[in-house]
C-alpha positions, 0 to 999 in steps of 0.5 A: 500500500503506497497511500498517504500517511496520517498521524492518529490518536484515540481517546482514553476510552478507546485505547481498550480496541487496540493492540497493546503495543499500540496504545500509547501516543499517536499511530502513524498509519498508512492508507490506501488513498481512497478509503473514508476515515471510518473504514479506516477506524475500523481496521485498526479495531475501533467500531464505529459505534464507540467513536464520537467526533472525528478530527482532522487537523482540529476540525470535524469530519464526516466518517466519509472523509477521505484522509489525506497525507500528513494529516493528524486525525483524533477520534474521540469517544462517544459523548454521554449521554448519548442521544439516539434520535428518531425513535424511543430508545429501545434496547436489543441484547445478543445471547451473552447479554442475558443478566444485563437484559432482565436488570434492565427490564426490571429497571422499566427500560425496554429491553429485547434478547436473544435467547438462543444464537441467531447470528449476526445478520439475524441480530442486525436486521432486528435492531434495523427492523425495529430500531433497536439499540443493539447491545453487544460485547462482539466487535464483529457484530457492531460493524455490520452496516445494517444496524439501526444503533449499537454499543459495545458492552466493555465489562463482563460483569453484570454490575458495571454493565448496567452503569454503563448502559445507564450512564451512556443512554440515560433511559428512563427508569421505571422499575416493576413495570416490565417482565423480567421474562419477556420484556412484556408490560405488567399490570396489577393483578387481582389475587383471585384471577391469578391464584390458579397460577400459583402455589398454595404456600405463595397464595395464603402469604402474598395478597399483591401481584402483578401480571405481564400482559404478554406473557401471564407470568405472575409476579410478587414481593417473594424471597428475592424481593430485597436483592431486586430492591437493592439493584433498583435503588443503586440505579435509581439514586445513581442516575434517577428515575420514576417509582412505580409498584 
């Protein structure tokens, strides 16, 4: 490749894509004279979706830029809170997203999963369908064209995932309204409808339910009822929300 010489620097936070050896100071890198400063991004491992403004020589750039010699490129993060226009901000979650996707759910936030592996073009074309923010910790899958949205999950503990999800899109939280389940809506239930669904022991202790809608599951304030309140009330106190139930 004979193409133009362009200096790059990266963001602290999206220093975690590259190479270690390549972490530290700005890159020299060689292009090919004809592909956009996105394309390039991404073949030094940075998805799109993780980089916030483009600059080139202090000025900022479409991703369609075509770089220059000489020319000293920064690629800063996403700013937070990230906005998503053009639709309610609504979540897809691939199939190693399972935890982070019934906290969200149990927070009020929309949030749709995948079960089972359906593979990248299956999940891109979910989020493109239904303009979902695709939430995933697979570079690969956050570089394909036909995502409507996406971001990358960069811890593996459940815990620090949903900060993270909160901090960067500031959904509104409004916690017991959504199945855990099914993502499906809850609605109050009348302990008489319900008390075929449910254990006898369950039926003389609890007198308040609640139901999906979609789904008919039936929830109440059981033994794990504390845990789920601790996990509401760190992220309501950390980033706010509505109460509900």
């Amino acid at each position: 490749m004979n193409g133009p010489v362009i200096d790059v620097t990266f963001a602290p936070e999206l220093q975690i894509f590259l190479p270690s050896e390549r972490r530290a100071g700005r890159l020299a890198v060689r292009t090919d004279g004809s592909s956009s400063l996105g394309h390039v991004v991404e073949s030094l491992g940075i998805p799109l979706t993780e980089a916030g403004r483009l600059l080139v020589d202090g000025r900022e750039v479409p991703a369609a830029h075509v770089p220059a010699e000489g020319e000293a490129v920064e690629v800063c993060a996403v700013e937070r809170p990230q906005t998503v226009p053009g639709a309610p901000l609504r979540f897809l979650l691939d199939v190693h997203l399972g935890t982070l996707a019934r906290r969200l759910r149990l927070l009020g936030v929309d949030a749709a999963y995948e079960s089972e592996d359906i593979g990248d073009p299956a999940l891109a074309a979910r989020s493109a369908a239904e303009r979902r923010v695709m939430l995933s910790r697979d570079r690969g899958l956050l570089r394909r064209r036909e995502l409507w949205a996406g971001a990358f999950v960069y811890s593996d503990k459940p815990d620090e995932q949903l900060r993270d999800v909160l901090g960067r899109f500031a959904p509104v939280l409004a916690p017991w309204t959504r199945c855990t389940a099914c993502n499906g809506e809850l609605r109050d239930a009348d302990k008489d409808t319900v008390g075929d669904l449910l254990e006898h022991g369950t039926r003389s202790t609890y007198d308040v339910f609640a139901q999906c809608a979609s789904c008919d599951r039936v929830y109440w304030r059981g033994a794990h009822h504390a845990r789920l309140e601790a996990i509401v009330q760190d992220a309501l106190r950390e980033f706010g929300g509505v109460t509900a139930g």
